[in-house]
C-alpha positions in Angstrom: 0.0 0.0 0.0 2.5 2.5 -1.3 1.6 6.0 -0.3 3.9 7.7 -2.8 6.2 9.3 -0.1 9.3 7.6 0.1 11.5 7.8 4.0 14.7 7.4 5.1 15.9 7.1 8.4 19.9 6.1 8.6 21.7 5.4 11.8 25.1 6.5 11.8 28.3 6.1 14.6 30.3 8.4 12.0 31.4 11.5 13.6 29.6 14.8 13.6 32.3 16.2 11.2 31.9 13.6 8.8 28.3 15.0 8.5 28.9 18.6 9.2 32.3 18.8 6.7 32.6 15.9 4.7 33.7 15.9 1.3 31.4 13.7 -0.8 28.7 15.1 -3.0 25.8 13.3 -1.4 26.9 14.6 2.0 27.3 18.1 0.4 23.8 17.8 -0.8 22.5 17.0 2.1 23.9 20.3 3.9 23.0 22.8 1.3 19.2 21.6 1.0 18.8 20.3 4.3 18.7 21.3 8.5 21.0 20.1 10.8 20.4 19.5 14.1 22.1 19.0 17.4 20.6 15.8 19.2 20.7 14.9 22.9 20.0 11.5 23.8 19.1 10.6 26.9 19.8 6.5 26.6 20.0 4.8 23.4 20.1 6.9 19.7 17.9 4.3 18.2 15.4 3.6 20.7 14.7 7.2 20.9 14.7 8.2 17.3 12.3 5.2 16.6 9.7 4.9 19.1 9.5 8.9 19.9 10.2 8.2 23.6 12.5 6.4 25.9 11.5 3.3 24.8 7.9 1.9 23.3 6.8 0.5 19.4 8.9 1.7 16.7 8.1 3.3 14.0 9.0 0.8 11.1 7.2 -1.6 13.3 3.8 0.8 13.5 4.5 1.1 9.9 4.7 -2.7 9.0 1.0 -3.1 10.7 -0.5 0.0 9.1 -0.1 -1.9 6.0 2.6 0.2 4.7 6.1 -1.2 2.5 9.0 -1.4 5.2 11.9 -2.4 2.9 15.3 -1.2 0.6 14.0 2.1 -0.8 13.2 1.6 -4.2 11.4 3.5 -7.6 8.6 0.7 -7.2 6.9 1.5 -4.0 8.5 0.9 -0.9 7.3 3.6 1.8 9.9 3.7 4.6 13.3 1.7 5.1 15.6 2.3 8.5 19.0 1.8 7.1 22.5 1.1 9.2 25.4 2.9 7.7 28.3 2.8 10.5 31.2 3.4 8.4 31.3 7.1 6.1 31.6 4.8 3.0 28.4 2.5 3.9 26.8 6.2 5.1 27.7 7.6 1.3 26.4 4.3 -0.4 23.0 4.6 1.3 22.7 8.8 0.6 23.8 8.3 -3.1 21.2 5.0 -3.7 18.9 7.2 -2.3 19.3 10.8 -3.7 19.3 8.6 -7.1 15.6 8.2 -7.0 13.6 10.3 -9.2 10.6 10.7 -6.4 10.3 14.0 -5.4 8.5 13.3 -1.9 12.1 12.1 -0.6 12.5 12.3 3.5 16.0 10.9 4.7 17.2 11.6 8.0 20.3 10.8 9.0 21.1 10.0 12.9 24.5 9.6 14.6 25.2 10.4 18.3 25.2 14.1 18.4 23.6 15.5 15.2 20.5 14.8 13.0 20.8 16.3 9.5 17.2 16.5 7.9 16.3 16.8 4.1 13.7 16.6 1.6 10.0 16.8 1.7 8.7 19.7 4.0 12.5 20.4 5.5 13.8 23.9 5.8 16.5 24.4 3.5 20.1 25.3 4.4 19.9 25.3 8.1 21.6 24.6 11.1 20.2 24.8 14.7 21.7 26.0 17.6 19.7 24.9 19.9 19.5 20.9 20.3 16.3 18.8 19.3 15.8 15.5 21.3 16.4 12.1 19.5 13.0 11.2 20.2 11.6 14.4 17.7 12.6 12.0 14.7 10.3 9.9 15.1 6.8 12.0 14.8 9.3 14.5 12.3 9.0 11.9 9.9 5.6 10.2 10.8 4.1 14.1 10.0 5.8 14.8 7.2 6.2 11.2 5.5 2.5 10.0 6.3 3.8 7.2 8.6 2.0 5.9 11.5 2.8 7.3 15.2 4.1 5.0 17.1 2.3 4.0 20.4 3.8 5.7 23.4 5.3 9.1 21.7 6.2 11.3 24.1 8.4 14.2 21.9 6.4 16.4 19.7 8.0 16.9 15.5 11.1 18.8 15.4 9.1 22.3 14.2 12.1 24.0 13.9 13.4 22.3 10.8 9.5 21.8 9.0 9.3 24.2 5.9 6.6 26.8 7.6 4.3 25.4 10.0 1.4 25.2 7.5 3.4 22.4 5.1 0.2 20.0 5.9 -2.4 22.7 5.3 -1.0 23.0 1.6 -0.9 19.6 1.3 -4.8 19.0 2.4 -5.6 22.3 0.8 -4.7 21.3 -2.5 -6.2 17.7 -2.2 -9.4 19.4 -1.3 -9.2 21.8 -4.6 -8.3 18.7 -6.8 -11.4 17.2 -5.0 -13.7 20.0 -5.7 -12.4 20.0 -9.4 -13.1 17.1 -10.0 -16.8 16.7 -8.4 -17.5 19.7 -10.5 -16.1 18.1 -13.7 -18.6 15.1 -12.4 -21.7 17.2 -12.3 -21.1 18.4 -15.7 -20.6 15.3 -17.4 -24.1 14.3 -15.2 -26.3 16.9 -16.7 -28.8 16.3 -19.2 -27.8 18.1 -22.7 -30.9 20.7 -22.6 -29.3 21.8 -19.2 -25.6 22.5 -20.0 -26.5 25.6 -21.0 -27.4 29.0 -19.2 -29.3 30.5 -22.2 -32.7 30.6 -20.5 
């Protein structure tokens, strides 16, 4: 049950650095169209980043039941894939698989110890926080903005400060709802009989 929106979550041990300086185009990428963001972790990265909370369901997991493709990102239809990239090269061969795609609703955050770097659909571009977001924002960050599931037990509300304007979901639903009205309208017409199409009377 694809839902067009393709997400990325990578879990990194690669230094902050590596992300904030590194050399290769993909990371460069990243950077220029994307936010960074200092993380503090309380416990455990991963637990945090997935389940939104010190510890709970995950969100590939609340994914999986929602019906939802949980597997290798792909131009066919997967909807989310949690990749583990611990070296810099395995980090760059994930980002340049990915980046590769021609979908335009891309989400990929990337997650090591200390920094998150956001990009793609609804992210601010070319930002970097001061202020650090917890690990556990990821995980309703990229439930909002990649129509995933929450998973039971979040705790941490989205990371706001890297979301492209606050009303990214209003444009979204706004536009579905003109489309929508469009194409009732389009309906009626097609319904009418001939002797009432027009307005001559």
């Amino acid at each position: 049950m694809a839902n067009q929106k393709k997400t990325l979550l990578v879990f990194t041990s690669v230094d902050a650095d590596v992300l904030r300086n590194g050399s290769a185009a993909s990371l460069e990428k990243l950077r220029q169209k994307g936010a960074l963001a200092p993380l503090t972790v309380e416990r455990d990265l991963r637990t945090e980043a997935g389940a939104g909370a010190a510890s709970g369901q995950m969100i590939w997991d609340a994914a999986a039941e929602a019906g939802l493709v949980v597997e290798p990102i792909t131009e066919e239809g997967s909807d989310f894939f949690v990749a583990d990239a611990p070296t810099e090269a395995e980090l760059i061969n994930v980002l340049d698989e990915a980046l590769a795609l021609s979908s335009k609703k891309l989400l990929i955050v990337v997650a090591c110890p200390s920094l998150a770097v956001f990009y793609g659909l609804g992210i601010e571009r070319g930002i970097t926080l001061e202020k650090p977001v917890p690990a556990a924002c990821i995980a309703p960050t990229i439930a909002w903005l990649g129509d995933l599931p929450l998973p039971s037990g979040v705790e941490a509300p989205a990371a706001y400060r890297v979301i492209k304007g606050l009303n990214f979901k209003m444009r979204e639903v706004r536009k579905l709802f003109e489309t929508n009205a469009s194409m009732m309208e389009a309906l009626e017409r097609g319904s009418r009989k001939p002797w009432e199409k027009h307005d001559c009377a």
